[in-house]
C-alpha positions as CSV (number, residue, x, y, z in Angstrom):
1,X,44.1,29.1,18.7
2,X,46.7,29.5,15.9
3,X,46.4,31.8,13.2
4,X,45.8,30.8,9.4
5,X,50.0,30.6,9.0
6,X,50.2,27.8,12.1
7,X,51.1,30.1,14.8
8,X,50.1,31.4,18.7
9,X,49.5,34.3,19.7
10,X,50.6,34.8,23.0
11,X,50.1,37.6,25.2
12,X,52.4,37.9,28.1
13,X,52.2,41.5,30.0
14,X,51.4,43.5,27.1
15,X,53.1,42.0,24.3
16,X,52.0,39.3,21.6
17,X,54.8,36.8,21.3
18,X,54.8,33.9,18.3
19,X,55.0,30.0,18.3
20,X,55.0,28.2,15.6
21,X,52.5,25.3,16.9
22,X,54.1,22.4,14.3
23,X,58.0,22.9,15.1
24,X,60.0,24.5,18.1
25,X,61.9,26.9,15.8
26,X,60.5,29.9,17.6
27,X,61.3,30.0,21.0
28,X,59.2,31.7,24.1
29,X,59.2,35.3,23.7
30,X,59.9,35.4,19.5
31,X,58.0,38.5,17.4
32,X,57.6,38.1,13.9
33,X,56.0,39.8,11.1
34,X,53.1,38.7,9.2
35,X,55.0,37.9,5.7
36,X,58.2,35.7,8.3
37,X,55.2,33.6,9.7
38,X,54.1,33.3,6.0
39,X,57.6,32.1,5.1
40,X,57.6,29.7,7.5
41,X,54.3,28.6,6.9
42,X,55.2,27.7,3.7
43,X,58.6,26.2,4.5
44,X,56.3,23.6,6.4
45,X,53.5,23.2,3.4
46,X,56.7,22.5,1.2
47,X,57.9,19.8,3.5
48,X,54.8,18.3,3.7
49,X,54.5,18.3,0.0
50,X,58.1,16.8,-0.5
51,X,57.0,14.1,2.0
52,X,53.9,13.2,0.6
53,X,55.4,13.0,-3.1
54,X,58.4,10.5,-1.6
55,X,55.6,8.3,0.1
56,X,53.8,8.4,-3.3
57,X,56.6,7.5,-5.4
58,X,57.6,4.8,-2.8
59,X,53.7,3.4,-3.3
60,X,53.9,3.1,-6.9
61,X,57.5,1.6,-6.7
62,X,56.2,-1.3,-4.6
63,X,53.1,-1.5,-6.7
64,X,55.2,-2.0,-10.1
65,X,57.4,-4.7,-7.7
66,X,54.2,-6.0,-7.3
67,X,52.9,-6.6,-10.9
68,X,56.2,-7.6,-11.6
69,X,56.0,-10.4,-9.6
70,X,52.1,-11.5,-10.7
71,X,53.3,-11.4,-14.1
72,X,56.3,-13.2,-13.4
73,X,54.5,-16.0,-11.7
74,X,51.6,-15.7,-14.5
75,X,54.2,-16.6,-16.9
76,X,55.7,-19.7,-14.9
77,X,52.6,-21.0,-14.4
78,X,50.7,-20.5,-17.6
79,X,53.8,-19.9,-20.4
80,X,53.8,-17.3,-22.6
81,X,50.7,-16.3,-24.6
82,X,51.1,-15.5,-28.4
């Protein structure tokens, strides 16, 4: 079961090896400190952010296309009101 920072803890005769369960940055056999899993943790939260504000952005960019058009159309249809 991964830790609050995303990784495994995986014993293997004695020792507690690290993988990251979201990328394969780490591989088999990889020690890390508390505050290097942080990092990376928050490398990933970062990315996911940046992702999530991009798929946002490209949501309201269609939605603006998309009053655009209605309005456009409105107009055709109906002229302009004064």
């Amino acid at each position: 079961m991964p830790d609050s920072y995303g990784f495994t803890h995986e014993p293997h005769r004695g020792e507690i090896f690290h993988r990251c369960v979201e990328c394969d940055e780490f591989p088999w056999g990889t020690r890390l400190s508390e505050a290097q899993r942080r990092r990376h943790h928050e490398k990933h939260e970062r990315a996911r952010a940046k992702q999530l504000d991009h798929e946002r952005r490209q949501n309201l960019a269609k939605a603006r296309k998309a009053l655009t058009i209605k309005e456009r159309e409105n107009r055709s249809a109906y002229g302009e009101e004064d």
